[in-house]
C-alpha positions as CSV (number, residue, x, y, z in Angstrom):
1,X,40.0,47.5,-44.7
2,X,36.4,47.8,-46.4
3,X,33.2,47.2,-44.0
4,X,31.0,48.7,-46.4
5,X,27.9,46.7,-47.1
6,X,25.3,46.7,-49.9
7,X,21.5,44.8,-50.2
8,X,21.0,43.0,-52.9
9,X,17.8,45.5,-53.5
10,X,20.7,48.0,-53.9
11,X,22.8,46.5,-56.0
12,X,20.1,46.3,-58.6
13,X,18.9,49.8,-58.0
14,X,23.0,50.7,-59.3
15,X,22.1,48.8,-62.8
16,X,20.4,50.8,-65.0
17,X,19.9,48.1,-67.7
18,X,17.4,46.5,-65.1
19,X,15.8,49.0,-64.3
20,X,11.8,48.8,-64.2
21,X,12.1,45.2,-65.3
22,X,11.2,43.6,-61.7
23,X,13.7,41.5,-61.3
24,X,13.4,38.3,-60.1
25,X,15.9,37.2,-56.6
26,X,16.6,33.7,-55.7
27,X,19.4,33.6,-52.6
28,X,22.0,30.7,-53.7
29,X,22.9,28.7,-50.7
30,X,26.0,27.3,-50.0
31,X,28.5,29.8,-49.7
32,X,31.3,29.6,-47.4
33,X,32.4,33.4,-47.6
34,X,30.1,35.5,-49.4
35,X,26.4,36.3,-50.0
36,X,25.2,35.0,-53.5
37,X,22.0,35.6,-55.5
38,X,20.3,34.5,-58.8
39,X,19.4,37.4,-60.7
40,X,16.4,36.8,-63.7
41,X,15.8,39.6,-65.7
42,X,13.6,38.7,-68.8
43,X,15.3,36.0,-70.5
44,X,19.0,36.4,-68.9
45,X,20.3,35.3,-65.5
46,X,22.9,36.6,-63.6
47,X,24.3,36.1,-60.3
48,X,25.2,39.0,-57.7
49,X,28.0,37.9,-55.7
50,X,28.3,40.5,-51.7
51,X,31.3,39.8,-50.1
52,X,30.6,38.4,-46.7
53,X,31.4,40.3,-43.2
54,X,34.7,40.0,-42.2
55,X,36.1,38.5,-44.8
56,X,38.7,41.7,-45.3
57,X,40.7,39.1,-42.8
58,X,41.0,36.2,-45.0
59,X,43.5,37.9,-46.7
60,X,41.7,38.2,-50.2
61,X,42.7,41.1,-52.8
62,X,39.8,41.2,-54.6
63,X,41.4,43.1,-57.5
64,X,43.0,39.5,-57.9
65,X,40.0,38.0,-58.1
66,X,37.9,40.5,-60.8
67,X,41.4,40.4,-63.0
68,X,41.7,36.1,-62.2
69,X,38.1,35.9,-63.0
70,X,38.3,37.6,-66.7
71,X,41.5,35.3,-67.0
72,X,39.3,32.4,-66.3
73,X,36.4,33.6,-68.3
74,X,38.6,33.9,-71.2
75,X,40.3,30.3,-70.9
76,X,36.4,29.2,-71.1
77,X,36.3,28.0,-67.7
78,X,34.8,30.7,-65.6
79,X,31.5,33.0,-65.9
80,X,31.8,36.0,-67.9
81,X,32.1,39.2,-65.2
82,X,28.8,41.3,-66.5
83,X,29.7,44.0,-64.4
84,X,31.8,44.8,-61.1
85,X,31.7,47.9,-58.2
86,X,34.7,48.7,-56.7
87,X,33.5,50.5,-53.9
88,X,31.7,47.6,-52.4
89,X,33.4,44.7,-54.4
90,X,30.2,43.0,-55.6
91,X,30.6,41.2,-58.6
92,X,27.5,40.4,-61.2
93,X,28.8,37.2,-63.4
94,X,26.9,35.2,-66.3
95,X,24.9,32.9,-64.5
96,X,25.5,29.5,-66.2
97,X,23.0,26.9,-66.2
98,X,24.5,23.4,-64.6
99,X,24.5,21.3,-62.2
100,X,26.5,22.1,-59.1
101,X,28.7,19.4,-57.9
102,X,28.8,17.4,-54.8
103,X,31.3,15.6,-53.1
104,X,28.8,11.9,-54.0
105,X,28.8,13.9,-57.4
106,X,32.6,14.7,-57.7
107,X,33.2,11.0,-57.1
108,X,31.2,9.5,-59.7
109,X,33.1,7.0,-62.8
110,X,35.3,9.5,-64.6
111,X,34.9,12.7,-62.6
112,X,38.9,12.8,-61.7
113,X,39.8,12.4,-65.3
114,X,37.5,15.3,-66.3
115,X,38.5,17.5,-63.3
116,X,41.9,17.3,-64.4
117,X,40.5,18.4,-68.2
118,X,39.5,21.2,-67.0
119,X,42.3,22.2,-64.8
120,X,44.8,21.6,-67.5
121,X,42.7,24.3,-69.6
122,X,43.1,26.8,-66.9
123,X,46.5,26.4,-66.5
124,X,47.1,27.1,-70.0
125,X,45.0,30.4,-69.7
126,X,46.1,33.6,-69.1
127,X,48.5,34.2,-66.3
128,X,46.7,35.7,-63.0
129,X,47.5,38.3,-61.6
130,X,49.4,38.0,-58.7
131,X,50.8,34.3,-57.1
132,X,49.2,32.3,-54.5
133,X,51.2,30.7,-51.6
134,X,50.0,28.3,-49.3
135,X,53.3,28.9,-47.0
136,X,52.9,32.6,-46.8
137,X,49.1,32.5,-46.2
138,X,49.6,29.7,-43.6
139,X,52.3,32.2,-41.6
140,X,49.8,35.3,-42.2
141,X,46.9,33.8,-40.8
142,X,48.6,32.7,-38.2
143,X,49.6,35.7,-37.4
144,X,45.6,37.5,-37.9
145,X,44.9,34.4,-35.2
146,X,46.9,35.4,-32.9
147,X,46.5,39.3,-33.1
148,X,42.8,38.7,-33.1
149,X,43.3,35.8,-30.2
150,X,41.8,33.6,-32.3
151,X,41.9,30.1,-30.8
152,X,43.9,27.2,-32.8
153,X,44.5,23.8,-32.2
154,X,46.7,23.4,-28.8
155,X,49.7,21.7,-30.8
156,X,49.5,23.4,-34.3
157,X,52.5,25.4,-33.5
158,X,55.0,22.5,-32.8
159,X,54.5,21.2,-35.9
160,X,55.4,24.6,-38.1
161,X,59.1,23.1,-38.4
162,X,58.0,20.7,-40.5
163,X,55.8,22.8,-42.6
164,X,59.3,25.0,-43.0
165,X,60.8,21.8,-44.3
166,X,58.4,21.0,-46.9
167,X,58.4,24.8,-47.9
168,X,62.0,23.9,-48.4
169,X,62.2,20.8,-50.3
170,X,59.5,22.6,-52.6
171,X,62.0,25.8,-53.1
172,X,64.9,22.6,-54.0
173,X,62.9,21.0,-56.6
174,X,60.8,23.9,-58.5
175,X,58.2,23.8,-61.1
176,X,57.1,26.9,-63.2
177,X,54.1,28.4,-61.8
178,X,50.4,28.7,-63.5
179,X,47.1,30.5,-62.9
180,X,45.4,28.0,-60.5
181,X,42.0,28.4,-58.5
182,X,43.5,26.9,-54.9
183,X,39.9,27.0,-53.6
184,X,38.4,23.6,-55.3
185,X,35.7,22.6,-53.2
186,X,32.6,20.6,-54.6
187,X,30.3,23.7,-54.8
188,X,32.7,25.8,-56.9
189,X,32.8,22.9,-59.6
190,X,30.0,23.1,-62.3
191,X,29.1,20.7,-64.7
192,X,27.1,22.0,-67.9
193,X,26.4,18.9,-69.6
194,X,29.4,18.9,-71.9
195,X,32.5,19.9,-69.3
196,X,32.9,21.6,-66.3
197,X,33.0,24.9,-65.1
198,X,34.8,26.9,-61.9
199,X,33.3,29.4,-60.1
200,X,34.3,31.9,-57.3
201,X,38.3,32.9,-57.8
202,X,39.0,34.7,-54.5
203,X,42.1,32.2,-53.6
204,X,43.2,32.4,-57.4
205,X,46.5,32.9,-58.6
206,X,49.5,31.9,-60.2
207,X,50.6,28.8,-57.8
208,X,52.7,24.8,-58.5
209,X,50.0,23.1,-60.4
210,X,50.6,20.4,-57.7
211,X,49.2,22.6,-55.4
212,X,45.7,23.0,-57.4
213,X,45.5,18.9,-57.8
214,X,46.3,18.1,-54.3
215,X,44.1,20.9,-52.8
216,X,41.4,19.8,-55.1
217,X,41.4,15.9,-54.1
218,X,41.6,17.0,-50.2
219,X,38.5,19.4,-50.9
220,X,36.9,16.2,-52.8
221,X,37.8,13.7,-50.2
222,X,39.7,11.9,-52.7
223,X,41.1,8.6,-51.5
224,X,44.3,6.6,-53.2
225,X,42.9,5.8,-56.1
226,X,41.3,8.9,-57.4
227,X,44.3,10.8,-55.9
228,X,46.0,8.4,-58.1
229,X,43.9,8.7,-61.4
230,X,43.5,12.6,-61.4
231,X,47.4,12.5,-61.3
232,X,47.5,10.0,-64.0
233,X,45.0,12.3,-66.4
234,X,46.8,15.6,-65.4
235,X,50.4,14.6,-66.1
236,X,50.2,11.6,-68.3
237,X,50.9,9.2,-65.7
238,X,50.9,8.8,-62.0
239,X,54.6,9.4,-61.4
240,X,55.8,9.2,-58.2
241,X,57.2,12.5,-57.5
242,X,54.0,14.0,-59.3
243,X,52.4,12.4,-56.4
244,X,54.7,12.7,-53.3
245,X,54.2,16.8,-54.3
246,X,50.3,16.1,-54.6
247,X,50.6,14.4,-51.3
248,X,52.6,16.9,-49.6
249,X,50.4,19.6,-50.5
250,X,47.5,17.9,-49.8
251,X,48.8,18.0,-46.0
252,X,49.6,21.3,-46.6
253,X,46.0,22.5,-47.7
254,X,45.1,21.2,-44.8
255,X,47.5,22.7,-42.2
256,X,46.8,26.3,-44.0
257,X,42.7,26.2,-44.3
258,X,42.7,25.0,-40.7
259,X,43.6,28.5,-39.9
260,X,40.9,30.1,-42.1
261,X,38.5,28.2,-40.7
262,X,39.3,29.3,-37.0
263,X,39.6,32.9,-38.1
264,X,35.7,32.7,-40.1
265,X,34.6,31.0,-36.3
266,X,35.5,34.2,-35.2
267,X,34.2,36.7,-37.7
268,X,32.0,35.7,-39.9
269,X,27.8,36.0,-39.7
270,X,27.2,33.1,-41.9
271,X,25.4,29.9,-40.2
272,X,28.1,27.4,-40.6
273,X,30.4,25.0,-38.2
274,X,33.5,26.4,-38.7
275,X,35.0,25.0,-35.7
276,X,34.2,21.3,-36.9
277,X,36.3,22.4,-40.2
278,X,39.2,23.3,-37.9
279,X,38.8,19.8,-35.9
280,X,38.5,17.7,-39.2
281,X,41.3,19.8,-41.6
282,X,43.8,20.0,-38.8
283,X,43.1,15.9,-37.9
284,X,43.6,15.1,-41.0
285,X,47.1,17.7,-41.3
286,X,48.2,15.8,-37.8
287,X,47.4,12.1,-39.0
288,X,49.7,13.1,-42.0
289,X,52.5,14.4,-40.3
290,X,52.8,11.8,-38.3
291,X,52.5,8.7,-40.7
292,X,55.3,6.6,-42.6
293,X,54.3,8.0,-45.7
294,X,55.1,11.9,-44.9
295,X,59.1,10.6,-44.7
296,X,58.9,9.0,-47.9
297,X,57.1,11.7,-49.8
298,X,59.8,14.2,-48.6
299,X,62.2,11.6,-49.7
300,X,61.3,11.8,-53.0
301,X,61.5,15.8,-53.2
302,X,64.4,16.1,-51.2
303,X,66.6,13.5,-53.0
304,X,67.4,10.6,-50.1
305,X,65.7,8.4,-51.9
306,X,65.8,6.8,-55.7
307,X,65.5,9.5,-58.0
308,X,62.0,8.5,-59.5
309,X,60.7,9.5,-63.2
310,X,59.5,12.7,-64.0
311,X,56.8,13.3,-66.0
């Protein structure tokens, strides 16, 4: 696994093209995982994205991510990557000038049709290039956790059995795959004035589009009715076994970045709460499991109840 580390003063010194034109460095705030700077040089802008300490153990490939993020650049939702170093996986992206969303922002009058716009043009990009799968990461992170004795919540393993059923009323029932961004939260959303924009593909791949929507509305706080609506814009219609699937995975977001979040209270250097993510995303996995509603969603997917219409 990489520990090397680079300065931002470093990474400049490596580009040639700015070169005696005194850059000017702006630290972006907000990141989660990774360092991030604005770049001005002249009349262009970048941004100079350093991956974060430890973050070799959140199972990202980030030859995924430079390949996903030219895939997403060329669907015209993503920055164009200006240039990339291997040896220390910094990327330098096209910095584009918008407004970067909120969850107050991401729940203004319209914002679920348009985030499912701009979803929809992703998923008819460019494949990615390898898949993402919220099952498989769940049972690898829990697997760093405990080789790192990283603490969990006291009763997340008791409920895996049902996680293994969901996994297997999805594998019953499947839909083709398409490049997806898994990863939506509020500050990786952009909106330039005319659409929106996605930004930072390190959980990107080729995943159940179902996935993408009901990761996204969890990472929004969605309730019913925007849950509701961005189904609606993304499918035609807010079919009901378009949104058991959203619903189920929605849970299952939950149950899988609960486990990221306890392994970045472990290793990562960046001043954040993590433990309160694990508290709040495995509450919210719990209250799911245990309500009315999870029976009836896997109903739907696993056929004991009325077939419903398919969109």
């Amino acid at each position: 696994m990489k520990t090397t580390t680079i300065s931002i003063d470093q990474v400049i010194d490596r580009i040639p093209a700015w070169s005696g034109r005194s850059p000017a460095v702006t630290p972006l705030v907000g990141g989660l995982t990774n360092r991030a700077y604005r770049v001005a040089v002249g009349d262009e802008a970048f941004v100079v994205r350093i991956p974060g300490v430890g973050t070799e153990w959140l199972a990202i490939d980030r030859g995924n991510e430079l390949h996903n993020s030219r895939a997403a650049a060329e669907a015209g939702v993503g920055p164009r990557v200006v240039h990339h170093f291997r040896d220390v996986d910094v990327l330098v992206l096209e910095f584009i000038p918008a407004e970067t969303m909120t969850l107050a922002s991401m729940r203004r009058p319209g914002m679920p049709v348009r985030l499912a716009h701009v979803l929809k043009r992703l998923h008819a990009g460019p494949r990615f290039l390898h898949d993402f799968d919220m099952f498989a990461l769940t049972r690898r992170y829990l697997r760093i956790a405990q080789e790192l004795e990283i603490p969990i919540p006291d009763d997340y393993v008791r409920y895996m059995p049902e996680v293994e059923r969901i996994e297997a009323a999805f594998a019953r029932r499947p839909v083709a795959t398409v490049p997806c961004h898994n990863d939506l939260l509020a500050g990786n959303i952009l909106d330039d004035g005319r659409r929106l924009r996605l930004i930072d593909f390190e959980y990107s791949g080729n995943n159940d589009p179902a996935f993408e929507l009901g990761n996204a509305c969890q990472e929004l706080e969605y309730d019913e009715p925007r849950v509701e609506e961005t189904c609606a814009a993304y499918f035609g219609e807010a079919y009901p076994d378009k949104l058991a699937r959203m619903k189920l995975n929605i849970l299952m977001s939950n149950v899988g970045w609960t486990l990221w979040a306890a392994i970045q209270w472990k290793v990562s250097t960046i001043d954040f709460d993590f433990w309160s993510w694990v508290d709040q995303r495995w509450g919210r996995a719990r209250a799911a499991l245990e309500s009315p509603e999870y029976r009836q969603w896997l109903d739907v997917l696993e056929g004991s109840g009325p077939r419903p219409r398919s969109g």
